[in-house]
C-alpha positions as CSV (number, residue, x, y, z in Angstrom):
1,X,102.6,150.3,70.1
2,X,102.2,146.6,69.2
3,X,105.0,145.5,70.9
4,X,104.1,147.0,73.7
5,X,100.9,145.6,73.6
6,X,102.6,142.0,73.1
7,X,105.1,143.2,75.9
8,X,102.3,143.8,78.4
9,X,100.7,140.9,77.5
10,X,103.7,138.5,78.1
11,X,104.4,139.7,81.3
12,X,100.7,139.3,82.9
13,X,101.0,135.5,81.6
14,X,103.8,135.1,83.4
15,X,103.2,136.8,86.2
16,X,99.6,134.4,86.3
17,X,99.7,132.3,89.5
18,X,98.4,129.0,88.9
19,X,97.8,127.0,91.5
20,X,99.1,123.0,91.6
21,X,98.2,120.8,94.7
22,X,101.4,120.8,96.8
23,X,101.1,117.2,96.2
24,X,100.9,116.3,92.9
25,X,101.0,112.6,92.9
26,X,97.1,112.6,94.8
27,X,95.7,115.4,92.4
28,X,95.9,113.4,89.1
29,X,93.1,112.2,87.2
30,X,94.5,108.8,87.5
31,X,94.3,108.7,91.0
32,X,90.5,109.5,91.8
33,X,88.5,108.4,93.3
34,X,90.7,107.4,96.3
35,X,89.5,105.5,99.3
36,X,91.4,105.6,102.8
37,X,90.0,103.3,105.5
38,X,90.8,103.7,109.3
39,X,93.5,100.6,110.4
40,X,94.2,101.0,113.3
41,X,93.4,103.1,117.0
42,X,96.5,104.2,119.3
43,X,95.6,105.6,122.9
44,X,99.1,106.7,124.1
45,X,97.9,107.4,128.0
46,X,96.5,104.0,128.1
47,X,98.7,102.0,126.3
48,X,95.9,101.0,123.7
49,X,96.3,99.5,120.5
50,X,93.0,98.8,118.5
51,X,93.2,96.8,115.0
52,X,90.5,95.9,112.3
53,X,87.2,94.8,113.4
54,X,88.5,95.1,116.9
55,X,88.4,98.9,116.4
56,X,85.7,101.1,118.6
57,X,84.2,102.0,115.0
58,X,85.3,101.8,111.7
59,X,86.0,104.9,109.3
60,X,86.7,105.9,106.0
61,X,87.4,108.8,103.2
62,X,86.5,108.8,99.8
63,X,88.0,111.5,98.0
64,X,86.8,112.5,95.0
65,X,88.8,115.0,91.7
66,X,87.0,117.8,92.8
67,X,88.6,117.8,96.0
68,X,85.5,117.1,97.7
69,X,85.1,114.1,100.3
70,X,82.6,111.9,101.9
71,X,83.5,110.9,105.0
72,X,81.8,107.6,106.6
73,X,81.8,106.6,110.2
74,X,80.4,103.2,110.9
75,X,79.3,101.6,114.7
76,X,78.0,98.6,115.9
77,X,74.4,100.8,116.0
78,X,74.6,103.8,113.1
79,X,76.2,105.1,110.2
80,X,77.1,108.9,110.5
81,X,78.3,110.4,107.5
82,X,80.0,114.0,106.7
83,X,81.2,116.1,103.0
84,X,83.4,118.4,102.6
85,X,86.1,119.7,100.4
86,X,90.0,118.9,101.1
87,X,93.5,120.5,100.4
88,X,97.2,120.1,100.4
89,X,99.0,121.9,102.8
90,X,102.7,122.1,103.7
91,X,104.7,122.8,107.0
92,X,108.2,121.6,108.3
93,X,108.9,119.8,105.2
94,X,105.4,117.8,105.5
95,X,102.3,117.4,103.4
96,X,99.4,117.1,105.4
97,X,95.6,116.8,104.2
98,X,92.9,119.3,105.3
99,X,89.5,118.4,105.8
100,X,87.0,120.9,106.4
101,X,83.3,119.6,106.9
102,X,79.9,121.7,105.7
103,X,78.8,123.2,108.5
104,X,75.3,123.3,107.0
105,X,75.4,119.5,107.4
106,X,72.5,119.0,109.8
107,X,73.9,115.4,110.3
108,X,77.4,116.6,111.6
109,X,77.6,116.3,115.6
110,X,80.8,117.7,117.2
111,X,80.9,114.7,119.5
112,X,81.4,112.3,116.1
113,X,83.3,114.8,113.8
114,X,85.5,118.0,114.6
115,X,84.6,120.5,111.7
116,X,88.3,120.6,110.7
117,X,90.9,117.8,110.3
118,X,94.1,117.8,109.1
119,X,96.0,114.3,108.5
120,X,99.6,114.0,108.2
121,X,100.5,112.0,104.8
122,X,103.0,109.6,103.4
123,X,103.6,108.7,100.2
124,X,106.1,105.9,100.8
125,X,103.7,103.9,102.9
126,X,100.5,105.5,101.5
127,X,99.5,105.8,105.2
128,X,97.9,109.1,107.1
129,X,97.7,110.0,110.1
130,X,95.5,112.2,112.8
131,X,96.8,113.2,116.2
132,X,94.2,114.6,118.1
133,X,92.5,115.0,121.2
134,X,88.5,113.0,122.0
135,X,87.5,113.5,125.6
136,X,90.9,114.8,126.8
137,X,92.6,112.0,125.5
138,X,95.3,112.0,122.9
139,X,94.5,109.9,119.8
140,X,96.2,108.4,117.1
141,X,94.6,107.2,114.1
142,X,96.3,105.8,110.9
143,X,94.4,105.8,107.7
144,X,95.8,103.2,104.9
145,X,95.1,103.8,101.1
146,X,92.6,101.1,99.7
């Protein structure tokens, strides 16, 4: 009877699931907080490249070890900010970032933030990326690690 007690019990700790990030080098203790500023602004259809200070506004992530994030949005006339938690995902052979904002947030507007981003990420270069769409227009913005 003990040893199948010890049996049973040897199998449901190895059949436990723990979950790791997908991408372990960004969830170590060692690597938090992390801050990733927007760099640059691409607007394929218009052949538009924006740089630095010469960007329409300036962004950042700070993402903290309980992978929660504050997310800042800065313009020559406010500050909006956003939380939310963020994840690791996979597809294709890619890690991408997930952001998904509290929708409680009273100070989220869906013109500023959409409720859900996900950022393609590179270890190499420590750079992400978003593809999306503002106002019909396709957008590329490219987040460096600071």
């Amino acid at each position: 009877m003990k040893y199948l007690l010890v049996l049973i019990l040897s199998l449901s700790l190895l059949s436990c699931n723990i979950e790791k990030p997908d991408y372990p080098e960004l969830h170590t203790a060692n690597n938090f907080p992390q801050k990733w500023e927007l760099v640059q602004m691409h607007y394929p259809s218009q052949n538009k490249l924006q740089k630095g200070l010469n960007m329409a506004w300036q962004e950042s992530y700070l993402l903290l070890p309980d992978s929660t994030f504050l997310k800042k949005r800065m313009t020559t006339t406010e500050t909006i900010t956003a939380e939310g938690k963020f994840y690791t995902e996979k597809q294709n052979g890619e890690t991408y970032l997930r952001f998904e904002f509290n929708k409680e947030e009273n100070i989220l507007n869906t013109n500023d933030f959409i409720t859900d981003e996900r950022l393609l990420i590179s270890t190499e270069d420590k750079k992400m990326t978003l593809v999306s769409s503002f106002q019909g227009e396709k957008q590329i913005l490219n987040y460096k690690l600071k």
